[in-house]
Structures are given as structure tokens and as C-alpha cells.
NUMI-253328 format. One line per field, with one value per atom (N, C-alpha, C, O, CB): residue number from 0; x, y, z; atom name. Coordinates in pm, 1 decimal, padded with zeros to 6 digits. Atoms other than C-alpha are relative to their C-alpha. Glycine has a CB too. Layout:
REM NUMI-253328
resi	c(NUM, ...) $
X	c(X, ...) $
Y	c(Y, ...) $
Z	c(Z, ...) $
name	c(CA, ...) $
//
This chain:
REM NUMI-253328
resi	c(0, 0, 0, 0, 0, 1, 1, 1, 1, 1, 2, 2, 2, 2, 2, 3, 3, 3, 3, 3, 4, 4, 4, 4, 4, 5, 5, 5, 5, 5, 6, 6, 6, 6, 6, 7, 7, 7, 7, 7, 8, 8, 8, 8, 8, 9, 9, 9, 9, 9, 10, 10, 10, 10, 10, 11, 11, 11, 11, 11, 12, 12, 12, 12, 12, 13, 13, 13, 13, 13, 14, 14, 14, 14, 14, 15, 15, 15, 15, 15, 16, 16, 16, 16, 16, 17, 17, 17, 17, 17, 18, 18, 18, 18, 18, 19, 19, 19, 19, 19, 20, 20, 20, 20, 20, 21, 21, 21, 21, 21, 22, 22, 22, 22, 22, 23, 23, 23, 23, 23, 24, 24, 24, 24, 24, 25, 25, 25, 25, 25, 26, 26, 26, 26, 26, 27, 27, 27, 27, 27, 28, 28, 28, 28, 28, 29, 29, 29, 29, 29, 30, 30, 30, 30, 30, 31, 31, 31, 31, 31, 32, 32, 32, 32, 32, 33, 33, 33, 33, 33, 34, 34, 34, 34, 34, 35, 35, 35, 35, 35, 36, 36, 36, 36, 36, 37, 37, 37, 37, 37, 38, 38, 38, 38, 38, 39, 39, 39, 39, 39, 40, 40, 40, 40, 40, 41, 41, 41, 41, 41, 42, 42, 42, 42, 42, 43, 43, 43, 43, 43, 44, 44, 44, 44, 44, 45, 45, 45, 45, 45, 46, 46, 46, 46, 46, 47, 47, 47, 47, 47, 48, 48, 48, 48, 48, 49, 49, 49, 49, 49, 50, 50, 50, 50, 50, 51, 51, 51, 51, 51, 52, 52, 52, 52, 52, 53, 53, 53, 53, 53, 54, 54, 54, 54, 54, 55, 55, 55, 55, 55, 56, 56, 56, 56, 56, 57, 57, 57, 57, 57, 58, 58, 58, 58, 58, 59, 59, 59, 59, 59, 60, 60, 60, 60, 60, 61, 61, 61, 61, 61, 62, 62, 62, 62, 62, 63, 63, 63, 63, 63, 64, 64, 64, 64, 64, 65, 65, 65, 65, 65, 66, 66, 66, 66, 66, 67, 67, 67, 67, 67, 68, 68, 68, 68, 68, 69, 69, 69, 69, 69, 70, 70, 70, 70, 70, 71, 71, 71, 71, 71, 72, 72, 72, 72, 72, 73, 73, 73, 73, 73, 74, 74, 74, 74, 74, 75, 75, 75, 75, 75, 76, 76, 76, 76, 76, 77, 77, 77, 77, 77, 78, 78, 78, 78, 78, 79, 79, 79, 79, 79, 80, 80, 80, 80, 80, 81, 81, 81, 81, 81, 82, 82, 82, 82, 82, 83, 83, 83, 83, 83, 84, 84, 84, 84, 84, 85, 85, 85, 85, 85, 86, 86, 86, 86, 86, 87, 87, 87, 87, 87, 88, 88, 88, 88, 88, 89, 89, 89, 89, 89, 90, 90, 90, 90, 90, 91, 91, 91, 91, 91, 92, 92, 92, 92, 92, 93, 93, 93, 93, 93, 94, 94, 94, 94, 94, 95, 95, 95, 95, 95, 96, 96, 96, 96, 96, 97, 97, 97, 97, 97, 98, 98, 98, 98, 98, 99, 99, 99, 99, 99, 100, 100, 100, 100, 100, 101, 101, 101, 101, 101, 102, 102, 102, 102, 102, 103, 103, 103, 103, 103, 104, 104, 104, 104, 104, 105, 105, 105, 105, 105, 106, 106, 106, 106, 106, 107, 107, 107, 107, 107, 108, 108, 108, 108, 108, 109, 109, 109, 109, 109, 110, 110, 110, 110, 110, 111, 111, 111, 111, 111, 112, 112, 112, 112, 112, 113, 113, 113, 113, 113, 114, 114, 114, 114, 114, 115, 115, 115, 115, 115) $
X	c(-00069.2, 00270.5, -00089.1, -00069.0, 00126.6, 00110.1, -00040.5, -00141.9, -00194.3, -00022.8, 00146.6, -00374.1, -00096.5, -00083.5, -00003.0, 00052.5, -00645.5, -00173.3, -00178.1, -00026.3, 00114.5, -01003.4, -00093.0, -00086.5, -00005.0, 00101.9, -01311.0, -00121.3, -00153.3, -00066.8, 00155.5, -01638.4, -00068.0, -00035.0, -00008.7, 00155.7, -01947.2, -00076.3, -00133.0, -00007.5, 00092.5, -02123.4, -00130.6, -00126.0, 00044.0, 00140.5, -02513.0, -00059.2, -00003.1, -00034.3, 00121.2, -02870.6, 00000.0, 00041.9, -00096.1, 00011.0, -02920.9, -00114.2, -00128.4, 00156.2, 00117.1, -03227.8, 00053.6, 00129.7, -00119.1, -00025.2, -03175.3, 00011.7, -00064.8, -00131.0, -00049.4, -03025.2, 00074.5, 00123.0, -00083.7, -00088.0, -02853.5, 00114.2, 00153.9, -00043.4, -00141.0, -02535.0, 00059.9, -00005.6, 00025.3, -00076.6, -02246.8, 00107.8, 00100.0, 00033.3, -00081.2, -01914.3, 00083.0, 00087.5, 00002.7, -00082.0, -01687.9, 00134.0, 00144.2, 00030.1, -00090.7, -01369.5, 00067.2, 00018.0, -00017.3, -00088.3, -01062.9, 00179.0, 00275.2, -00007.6, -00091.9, -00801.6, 00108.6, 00079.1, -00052.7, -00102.6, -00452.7, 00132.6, 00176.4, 00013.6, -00138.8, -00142.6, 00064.9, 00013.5, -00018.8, -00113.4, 00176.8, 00109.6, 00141.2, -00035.3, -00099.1, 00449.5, -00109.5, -00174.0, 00132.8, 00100.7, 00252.4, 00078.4, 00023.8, -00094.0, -00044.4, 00512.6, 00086.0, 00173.1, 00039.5, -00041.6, 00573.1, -00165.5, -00200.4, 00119.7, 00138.0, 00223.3, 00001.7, 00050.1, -00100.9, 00002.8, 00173.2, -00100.9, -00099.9, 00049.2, 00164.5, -00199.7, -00102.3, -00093.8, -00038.4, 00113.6, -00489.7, -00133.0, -00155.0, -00035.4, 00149.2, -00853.9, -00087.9, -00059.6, -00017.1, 00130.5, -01187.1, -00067.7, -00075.4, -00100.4, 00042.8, -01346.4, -00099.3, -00101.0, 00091.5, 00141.1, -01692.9, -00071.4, -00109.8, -00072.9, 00054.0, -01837.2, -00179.9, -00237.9, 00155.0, 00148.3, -02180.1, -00037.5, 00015.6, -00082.7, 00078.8, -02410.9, 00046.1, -00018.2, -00191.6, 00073.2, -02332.3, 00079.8, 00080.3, -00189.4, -00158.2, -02026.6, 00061.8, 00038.8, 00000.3, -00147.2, -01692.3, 00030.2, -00038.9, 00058.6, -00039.5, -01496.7, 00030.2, 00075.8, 00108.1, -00018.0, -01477.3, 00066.1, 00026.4, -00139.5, -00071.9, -01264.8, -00113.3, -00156.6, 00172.5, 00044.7, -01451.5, 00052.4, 00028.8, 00033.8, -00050.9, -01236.1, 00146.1, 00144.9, -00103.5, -00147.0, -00801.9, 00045.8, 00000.8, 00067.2, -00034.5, -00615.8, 00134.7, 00147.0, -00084.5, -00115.4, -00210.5, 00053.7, -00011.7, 00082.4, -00066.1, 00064.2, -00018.4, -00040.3, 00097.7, -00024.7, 00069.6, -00126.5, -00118.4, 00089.6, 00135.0, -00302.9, -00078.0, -00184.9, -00011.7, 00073.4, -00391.8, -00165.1, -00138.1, 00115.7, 00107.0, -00763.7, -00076.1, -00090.0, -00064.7, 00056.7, -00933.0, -00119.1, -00091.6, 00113.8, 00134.1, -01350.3, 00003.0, 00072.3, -00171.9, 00064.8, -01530.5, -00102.5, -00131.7, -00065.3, 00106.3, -01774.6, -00116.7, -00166.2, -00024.4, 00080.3, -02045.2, -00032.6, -00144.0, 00020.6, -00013.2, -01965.3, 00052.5, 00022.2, 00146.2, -00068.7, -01788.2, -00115.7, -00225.2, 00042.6, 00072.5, -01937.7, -00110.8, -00189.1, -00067.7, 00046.1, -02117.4, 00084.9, 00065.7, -00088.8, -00125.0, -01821.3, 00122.3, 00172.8, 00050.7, -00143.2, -01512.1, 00099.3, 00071.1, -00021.0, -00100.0, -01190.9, 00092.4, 00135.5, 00083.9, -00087.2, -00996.2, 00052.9, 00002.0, -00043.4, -00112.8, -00668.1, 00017.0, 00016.6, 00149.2, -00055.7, -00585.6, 00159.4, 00169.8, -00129.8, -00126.8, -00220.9, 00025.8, 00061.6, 00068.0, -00047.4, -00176.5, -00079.3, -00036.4, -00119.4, 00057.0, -00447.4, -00004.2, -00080.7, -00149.6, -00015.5, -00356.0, -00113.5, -00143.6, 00031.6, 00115.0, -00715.8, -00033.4, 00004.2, -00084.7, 00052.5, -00857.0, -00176.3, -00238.8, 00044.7, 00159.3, -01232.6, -00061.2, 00027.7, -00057.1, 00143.5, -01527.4, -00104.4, -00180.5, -00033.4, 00132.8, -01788.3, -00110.2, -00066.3, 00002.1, 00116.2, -02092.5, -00097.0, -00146.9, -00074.6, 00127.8, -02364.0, -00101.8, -00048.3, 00021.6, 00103.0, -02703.0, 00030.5, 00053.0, 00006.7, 00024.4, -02685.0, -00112.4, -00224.3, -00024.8, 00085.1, -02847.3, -00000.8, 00094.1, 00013.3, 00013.3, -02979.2, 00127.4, 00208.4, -00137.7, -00152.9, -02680.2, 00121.2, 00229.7, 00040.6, -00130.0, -02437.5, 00033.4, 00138.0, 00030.8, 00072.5, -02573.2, 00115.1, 00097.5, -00185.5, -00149.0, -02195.0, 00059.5, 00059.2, 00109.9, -00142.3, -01944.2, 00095.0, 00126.4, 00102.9, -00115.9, -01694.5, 00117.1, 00094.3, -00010.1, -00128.1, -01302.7, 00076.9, 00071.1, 00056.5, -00127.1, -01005.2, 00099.0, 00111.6, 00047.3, -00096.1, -00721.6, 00126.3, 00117.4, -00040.6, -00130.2, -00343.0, 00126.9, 00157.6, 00045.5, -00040.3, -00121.8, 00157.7, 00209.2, -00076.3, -00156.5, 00257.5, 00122.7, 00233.1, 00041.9, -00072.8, 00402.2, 00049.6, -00022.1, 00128.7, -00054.3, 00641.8, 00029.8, 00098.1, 00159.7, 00020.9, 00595.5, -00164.4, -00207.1, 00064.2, 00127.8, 00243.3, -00126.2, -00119.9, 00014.5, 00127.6, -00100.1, -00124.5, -00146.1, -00064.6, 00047.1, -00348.0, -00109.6, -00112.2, 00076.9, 00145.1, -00726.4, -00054.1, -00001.6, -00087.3, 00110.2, -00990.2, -00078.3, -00105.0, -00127.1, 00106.7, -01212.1, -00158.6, -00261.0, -00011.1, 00193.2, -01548.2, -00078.8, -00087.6, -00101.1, 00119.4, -01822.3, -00086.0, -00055.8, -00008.5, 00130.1, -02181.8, -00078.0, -00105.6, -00095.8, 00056.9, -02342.5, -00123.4, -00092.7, 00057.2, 00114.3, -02732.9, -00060.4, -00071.4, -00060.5, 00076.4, -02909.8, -00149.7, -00150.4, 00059.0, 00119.8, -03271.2, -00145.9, -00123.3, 00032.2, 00084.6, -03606.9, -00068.2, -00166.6, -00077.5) $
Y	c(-00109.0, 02125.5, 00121.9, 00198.0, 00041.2, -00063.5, 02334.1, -00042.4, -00147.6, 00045.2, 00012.4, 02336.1, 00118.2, 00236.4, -00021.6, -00143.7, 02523.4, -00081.8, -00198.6, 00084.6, 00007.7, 02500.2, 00096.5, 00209.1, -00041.8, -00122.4, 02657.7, 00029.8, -00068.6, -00019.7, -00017.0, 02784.3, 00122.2, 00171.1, 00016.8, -00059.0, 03006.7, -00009.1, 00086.9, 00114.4, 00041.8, 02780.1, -00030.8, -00063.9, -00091.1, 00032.6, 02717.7, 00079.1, 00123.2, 00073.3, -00045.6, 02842.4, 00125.3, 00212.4, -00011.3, -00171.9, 03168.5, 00019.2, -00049.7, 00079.6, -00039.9, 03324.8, 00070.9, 00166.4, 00101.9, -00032.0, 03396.9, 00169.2, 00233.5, -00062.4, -00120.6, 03739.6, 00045.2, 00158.2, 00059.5, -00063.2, 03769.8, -00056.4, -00104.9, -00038.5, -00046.5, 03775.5, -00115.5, -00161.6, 00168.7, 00113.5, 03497.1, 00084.6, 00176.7, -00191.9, 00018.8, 03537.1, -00133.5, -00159.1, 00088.9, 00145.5, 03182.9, 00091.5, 00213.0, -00103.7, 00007.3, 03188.4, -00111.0, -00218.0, 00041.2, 00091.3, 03010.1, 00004.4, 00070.3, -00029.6, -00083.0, 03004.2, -00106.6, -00219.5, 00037.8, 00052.0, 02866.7, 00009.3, 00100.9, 00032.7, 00061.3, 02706.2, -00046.2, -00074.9, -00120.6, 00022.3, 02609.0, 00078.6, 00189.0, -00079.5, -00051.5, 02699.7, 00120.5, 00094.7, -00115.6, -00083.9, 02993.0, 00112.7, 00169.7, 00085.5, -00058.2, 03175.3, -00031.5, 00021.7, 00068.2, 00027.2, 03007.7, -00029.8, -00067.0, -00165.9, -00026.1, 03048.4, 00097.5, 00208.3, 00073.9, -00086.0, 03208.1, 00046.9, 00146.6, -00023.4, -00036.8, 03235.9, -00089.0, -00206.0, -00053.2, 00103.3, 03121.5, 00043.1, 00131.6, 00027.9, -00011.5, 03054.3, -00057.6, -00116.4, -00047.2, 00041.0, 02953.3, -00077.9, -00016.6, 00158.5, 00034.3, 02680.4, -00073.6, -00085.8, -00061.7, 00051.9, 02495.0, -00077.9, -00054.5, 00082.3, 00146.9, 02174.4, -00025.6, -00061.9, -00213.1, 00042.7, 02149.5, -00197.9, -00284.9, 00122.1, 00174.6, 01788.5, -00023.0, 00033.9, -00003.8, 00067.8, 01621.2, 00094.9, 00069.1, 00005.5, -00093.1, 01912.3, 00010.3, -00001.8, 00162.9, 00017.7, 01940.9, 00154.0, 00254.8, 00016.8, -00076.5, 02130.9, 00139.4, 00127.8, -00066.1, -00088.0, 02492.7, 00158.3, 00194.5, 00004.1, -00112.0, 02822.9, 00115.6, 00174.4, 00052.5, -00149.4, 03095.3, 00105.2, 00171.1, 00031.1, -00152.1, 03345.2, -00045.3, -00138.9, 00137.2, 00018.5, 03351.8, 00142.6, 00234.6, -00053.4, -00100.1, 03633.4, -00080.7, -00169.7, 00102.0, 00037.7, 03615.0, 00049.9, 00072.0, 00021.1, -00025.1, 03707.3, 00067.7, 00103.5, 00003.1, -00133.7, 04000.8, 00102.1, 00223.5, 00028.5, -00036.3, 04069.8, 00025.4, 00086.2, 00092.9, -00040.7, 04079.6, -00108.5, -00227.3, -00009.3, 00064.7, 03922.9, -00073.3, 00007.1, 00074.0, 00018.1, 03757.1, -00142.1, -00250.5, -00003.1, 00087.7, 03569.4, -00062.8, -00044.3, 00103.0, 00064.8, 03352.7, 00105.5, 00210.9, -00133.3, -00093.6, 03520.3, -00014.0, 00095.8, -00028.5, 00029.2, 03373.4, 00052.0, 00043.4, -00072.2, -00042.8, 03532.6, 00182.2, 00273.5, -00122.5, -00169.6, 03891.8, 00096.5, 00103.3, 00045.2, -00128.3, 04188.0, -00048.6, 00042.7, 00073.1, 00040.8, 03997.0, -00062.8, -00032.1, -00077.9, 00067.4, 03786.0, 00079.6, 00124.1, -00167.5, -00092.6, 03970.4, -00154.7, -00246.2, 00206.6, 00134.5, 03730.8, 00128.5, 00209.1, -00193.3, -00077.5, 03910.0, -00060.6, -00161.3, 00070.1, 00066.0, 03825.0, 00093.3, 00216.4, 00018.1, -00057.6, 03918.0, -00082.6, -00144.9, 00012.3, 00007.8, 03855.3, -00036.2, -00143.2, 00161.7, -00028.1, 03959.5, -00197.1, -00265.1, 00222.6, 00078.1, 03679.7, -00145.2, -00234.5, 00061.9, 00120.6, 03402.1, 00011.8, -00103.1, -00138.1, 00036.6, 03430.6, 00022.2, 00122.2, 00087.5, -00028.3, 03398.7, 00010.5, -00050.5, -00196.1, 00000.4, 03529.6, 00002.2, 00023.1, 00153.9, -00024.5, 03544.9, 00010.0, -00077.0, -00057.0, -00036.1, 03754.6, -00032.2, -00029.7, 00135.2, 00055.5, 03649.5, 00111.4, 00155.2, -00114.3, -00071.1, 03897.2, 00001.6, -00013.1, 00125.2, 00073.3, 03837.3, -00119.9, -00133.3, 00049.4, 00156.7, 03488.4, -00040.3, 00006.8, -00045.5, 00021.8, 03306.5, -00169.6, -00217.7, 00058.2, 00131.0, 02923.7, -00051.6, -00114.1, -00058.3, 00065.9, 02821.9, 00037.3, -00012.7, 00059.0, 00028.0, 02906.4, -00123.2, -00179.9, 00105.5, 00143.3, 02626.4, -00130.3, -00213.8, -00055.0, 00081.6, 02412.1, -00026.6, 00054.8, 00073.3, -00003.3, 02287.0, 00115.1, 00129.7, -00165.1, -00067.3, 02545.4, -00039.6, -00105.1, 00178.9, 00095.7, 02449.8, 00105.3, 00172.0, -00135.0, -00106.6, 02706.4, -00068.6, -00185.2, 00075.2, 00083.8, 02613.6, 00103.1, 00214.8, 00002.8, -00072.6, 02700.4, -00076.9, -00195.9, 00018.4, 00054.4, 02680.1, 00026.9, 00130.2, 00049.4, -00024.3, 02632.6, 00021.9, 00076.3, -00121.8, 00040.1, 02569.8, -00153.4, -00252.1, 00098.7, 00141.2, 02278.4, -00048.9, -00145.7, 00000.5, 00066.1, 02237.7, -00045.4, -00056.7, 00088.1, 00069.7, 02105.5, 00128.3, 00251.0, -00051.1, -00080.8, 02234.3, -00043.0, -00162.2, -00013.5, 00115.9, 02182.1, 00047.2, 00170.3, -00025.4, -00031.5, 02194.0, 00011.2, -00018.5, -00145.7, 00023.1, 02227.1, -00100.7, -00136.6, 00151.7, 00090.0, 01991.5, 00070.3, 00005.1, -00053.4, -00048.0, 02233.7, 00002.4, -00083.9, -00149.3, -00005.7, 02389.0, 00048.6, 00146.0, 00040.6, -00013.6, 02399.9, 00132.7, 00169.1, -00146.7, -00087.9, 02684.6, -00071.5, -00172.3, 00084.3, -00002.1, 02623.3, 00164.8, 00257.5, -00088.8, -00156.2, 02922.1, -00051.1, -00111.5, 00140.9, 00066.9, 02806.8, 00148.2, 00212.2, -00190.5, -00040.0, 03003.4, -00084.2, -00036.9, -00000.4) $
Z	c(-00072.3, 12511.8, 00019.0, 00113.6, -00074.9, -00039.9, 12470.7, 00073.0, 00036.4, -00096.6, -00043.8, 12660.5, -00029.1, 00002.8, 00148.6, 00007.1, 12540.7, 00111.8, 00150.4, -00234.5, -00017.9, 12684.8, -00007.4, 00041.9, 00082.8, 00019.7, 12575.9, 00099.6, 00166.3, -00133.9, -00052.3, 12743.8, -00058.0, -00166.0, 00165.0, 00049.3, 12704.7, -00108.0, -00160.4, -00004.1, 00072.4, 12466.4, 00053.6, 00172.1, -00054.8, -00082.8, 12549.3, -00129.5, -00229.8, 00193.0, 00052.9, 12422.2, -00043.2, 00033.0, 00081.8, 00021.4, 12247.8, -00103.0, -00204.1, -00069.7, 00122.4, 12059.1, -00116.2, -00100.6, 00054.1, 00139.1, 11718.3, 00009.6, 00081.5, -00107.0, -00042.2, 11701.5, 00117.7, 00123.0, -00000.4, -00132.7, 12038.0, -00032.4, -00138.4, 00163.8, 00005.0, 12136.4, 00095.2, 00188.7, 00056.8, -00118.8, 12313.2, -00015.9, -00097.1, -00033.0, -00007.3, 12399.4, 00065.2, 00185.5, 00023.0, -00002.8, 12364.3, 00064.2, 00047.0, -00190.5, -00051.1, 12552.1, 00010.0, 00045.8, 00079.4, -00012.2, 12534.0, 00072.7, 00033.3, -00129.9, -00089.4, 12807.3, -00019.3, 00020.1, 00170.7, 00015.9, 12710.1, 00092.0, 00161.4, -00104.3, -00133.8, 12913.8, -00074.4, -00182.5, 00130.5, 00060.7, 12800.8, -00095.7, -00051.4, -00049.0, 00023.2, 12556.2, -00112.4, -00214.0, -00054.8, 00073.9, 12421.0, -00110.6, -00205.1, 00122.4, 00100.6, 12251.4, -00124.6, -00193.4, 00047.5, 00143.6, 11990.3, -00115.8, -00227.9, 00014.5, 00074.8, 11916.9, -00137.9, -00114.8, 00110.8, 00080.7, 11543.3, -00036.7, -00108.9, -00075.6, 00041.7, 11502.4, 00101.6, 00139.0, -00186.0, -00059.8, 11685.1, -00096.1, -00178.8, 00194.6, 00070.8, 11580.7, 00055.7, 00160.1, -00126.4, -00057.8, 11651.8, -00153.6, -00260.0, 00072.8, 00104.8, 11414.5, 00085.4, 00207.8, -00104.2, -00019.1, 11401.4, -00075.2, -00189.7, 00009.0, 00111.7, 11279.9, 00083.7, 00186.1, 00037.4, -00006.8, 11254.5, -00043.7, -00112.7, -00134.2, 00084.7, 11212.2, -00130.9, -00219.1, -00034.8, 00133.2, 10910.1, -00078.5, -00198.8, -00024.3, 00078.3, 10789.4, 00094.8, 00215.1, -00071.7, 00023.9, 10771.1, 00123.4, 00138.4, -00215.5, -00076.1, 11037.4, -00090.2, -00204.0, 00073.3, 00083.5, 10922.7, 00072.1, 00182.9, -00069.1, -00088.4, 11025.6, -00016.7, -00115.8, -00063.1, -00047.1, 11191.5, -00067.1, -00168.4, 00136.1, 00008.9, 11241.5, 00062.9, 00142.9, 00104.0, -00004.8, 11272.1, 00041.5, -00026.8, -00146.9, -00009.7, 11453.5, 00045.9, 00130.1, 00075.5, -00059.1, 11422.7, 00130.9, 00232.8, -00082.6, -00137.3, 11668.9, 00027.8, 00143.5, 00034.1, -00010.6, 11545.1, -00000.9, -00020.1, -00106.8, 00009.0, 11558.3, -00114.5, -00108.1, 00060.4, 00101.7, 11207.0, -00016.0, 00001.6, -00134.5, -00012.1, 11184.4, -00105.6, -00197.7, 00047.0, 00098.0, 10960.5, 00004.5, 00055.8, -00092.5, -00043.4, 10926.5, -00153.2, -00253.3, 00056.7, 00101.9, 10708.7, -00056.5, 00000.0, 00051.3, 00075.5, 10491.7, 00061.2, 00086.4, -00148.4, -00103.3, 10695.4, 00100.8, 00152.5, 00034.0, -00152.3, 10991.5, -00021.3, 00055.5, 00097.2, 00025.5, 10860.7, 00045.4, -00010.5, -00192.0, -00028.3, 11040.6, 00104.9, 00131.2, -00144.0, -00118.3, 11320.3, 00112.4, 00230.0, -00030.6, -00109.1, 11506.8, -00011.8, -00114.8, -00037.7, -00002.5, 11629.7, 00086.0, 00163.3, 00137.5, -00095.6, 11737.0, 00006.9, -00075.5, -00096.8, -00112.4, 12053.9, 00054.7, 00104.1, 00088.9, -00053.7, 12184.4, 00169.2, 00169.2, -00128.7, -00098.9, 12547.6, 00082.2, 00187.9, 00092.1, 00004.4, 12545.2, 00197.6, 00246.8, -00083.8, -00148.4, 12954.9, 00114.0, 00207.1, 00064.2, -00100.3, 13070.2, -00076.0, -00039.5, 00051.8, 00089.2, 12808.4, -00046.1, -00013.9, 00053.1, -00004.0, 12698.0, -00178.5, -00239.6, 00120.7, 00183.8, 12290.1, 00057.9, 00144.5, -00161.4, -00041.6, 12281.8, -00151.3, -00233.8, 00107.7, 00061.4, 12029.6, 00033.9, 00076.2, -00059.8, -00023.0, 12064.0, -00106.5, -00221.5, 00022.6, 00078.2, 11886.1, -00032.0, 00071.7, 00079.7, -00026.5, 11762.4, -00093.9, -00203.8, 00024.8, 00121.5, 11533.9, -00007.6, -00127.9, -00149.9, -00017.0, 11578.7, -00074.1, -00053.9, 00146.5, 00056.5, 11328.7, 00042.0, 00103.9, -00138.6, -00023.2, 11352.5, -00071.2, -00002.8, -00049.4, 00059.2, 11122.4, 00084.0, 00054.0, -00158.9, -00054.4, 11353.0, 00086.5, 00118.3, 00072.0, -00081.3, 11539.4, -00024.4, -00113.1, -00091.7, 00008.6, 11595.6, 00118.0, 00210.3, -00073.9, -00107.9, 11827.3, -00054.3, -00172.4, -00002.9, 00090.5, 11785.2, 00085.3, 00187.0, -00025.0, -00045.3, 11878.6, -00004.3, -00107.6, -00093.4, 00011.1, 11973.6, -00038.9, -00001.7, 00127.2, 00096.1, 11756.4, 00063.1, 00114.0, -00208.1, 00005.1, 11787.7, -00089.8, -00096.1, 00157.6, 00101.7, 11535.9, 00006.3, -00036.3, -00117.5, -00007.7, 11604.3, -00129.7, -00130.7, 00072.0, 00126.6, 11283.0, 00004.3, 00020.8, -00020.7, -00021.8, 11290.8, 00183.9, 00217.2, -00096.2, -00110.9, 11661.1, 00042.7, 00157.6, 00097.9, -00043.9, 11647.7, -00034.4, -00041.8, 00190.4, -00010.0, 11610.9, 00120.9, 00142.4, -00150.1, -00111.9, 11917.4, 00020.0, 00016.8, 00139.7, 00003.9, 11959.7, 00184.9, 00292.2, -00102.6, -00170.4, 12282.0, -00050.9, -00165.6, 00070.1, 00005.0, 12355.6, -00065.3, -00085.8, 00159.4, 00095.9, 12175.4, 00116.7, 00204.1, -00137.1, -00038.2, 12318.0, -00063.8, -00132.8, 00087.2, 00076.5, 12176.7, 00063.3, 00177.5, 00016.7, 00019.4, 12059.3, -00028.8, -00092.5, -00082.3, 00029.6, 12022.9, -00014.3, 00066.0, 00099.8, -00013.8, 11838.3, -00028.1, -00135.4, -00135.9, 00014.4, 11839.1, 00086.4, 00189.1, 00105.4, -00049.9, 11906.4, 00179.2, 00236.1, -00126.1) $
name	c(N, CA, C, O, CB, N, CA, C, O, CB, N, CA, C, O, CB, N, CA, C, O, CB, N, CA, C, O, CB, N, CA, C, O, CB, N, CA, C, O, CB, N, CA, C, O, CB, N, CA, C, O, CB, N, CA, C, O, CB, N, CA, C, O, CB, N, CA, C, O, CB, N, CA, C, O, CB, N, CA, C, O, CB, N, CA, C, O, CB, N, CA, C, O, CB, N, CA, C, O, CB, N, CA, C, O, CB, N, CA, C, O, CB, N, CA, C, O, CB, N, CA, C, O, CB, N, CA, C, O, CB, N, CA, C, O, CB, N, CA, C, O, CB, N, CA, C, O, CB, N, CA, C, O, CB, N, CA, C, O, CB, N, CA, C, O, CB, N, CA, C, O, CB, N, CA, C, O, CB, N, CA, C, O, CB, N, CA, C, O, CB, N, CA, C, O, CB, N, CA, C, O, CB, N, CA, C, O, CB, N, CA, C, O, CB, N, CA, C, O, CB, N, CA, C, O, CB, N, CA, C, O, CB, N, CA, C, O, CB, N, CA, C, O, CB, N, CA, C, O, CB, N, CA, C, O, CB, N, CA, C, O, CB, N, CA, C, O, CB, N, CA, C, O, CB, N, CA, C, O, CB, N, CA, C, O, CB, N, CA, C, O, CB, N, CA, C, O, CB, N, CA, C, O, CB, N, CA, C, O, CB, N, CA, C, O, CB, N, CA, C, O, CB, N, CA, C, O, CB, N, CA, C, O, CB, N, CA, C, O, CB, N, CA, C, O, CB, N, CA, C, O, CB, N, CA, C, O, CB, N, CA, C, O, CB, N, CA, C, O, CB, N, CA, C, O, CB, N, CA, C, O, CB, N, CA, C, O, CB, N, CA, C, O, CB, N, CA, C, O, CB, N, CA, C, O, CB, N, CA, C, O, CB, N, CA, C, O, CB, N, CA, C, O, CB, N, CA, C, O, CB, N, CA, C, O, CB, N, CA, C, O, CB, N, CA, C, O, CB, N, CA, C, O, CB, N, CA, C, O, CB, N, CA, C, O, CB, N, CA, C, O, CB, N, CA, C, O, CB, N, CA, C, O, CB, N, CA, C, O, CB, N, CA, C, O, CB, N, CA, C, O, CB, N, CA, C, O, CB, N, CA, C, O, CB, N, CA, C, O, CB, N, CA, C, O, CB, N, CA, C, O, CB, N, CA, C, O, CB, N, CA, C, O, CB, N, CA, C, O, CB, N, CA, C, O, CB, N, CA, C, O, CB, N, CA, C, O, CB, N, CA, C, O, CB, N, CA, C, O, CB, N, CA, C, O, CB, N, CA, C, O, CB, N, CA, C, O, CB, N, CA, C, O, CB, N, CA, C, O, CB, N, CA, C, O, CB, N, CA, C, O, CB, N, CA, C, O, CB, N, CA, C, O, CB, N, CA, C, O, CB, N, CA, C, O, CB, N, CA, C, O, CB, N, CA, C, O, CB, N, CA, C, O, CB, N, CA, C, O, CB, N, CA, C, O, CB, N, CA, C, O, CB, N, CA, C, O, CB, N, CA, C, O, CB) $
//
């Protein structure tokens, strides 16, 4: 009953900056949290960063004080901006939505490469 899809994954030099986007369709208000998670080679899918309905936010330790997760309510849209990019961020990352007992529902992932 949801669709999400992500983009602006691709190439980035170590230290710069992306912004991922994820643009959602369907029953959206029963949405209680969304997120952005990321599975690297060879590990386990892992949460970014989670912002609820109600906008409270919250990162991985990994990521605190370089990635921001932004909701734009008006254009259906979940974002993460990216900034200092290090080679370990180096993942598919996946926009998540989390209904409760009506389902939870993923994007298909787009790849971040942070590489010199």
C-alpha cells in the first residue's frame, strides 16, 4: 500500500557531500516513522538515521553530526543529506516506512560509492 523510491546515490570523494531522496505514494498517513538504512558487502542491514511523525530524529553513532534526515511532509518526500563522507559509508542505503501493524515497506536502494 506504500511505494517508496530512492535516488541520488552515485560517486563521491571522500569528504563531500550527497543528498539521497526518497519519494513516497500511497496510504501515507498512517505512516509513524520513516528511515534511511544501509547494508554494506558482507554486513548486516543497519539504521542510519529515523525521523517520526512527529519529527523527532534520531542517527547511528556512525553518522551523528554529519547526516541530517528531513521530512517534507507537503511533497511526500524523506531526504538525507550526506556531509564528510567517509569510505565506510560506502552502502546501498534503503528508505524504510514503518506502519506498525499495517506493514512495514522498503525501496528498492541506491548506492552510495565514497572512493578517491
Amino acid at each position: 500500500q506504500v511505494q517508496l523510491v530512492e535516488s541520488g546515490g552515485g560517486l563521491v570523494q571522500p569528504g563531500g557531500s550527497l543528498r539521497l531522496s526518497c519519494a513516497a505514494s500511497g496510504s501515507l498517513f498512517r505512516i509513524y516513522d520513516m528511515g534511511w538504512y544501509r547494508q554494506a558487502p558482507g554486513k548486516q542491514r543497519e539504521l542510519v538515521a529515523s525521523i517520526t511523525n512527529g519529527g523527532a530524529t534520531n542517527y547511528a553513532d556512525s553518522v551523528k553530526g554529519r547526516f541530517t534526515i528531513a521530512r517534507d511532509r507537503a511533497k511526500n518526500m524523506l531526504y538525507l543529506e550526506m556531509n564528510s563522507l567517509k569510505p565506510e559509508d560506502t552502502a546501498v542505503y534503503y528508505c524504510n516506512s514503518e506502519h506498525g501493524v499495517y506493514g512495514t515497506y522498503w525501496g528498492q536502494g541506491t548506492q552510495v560509492t565514497v572512493s578517491a
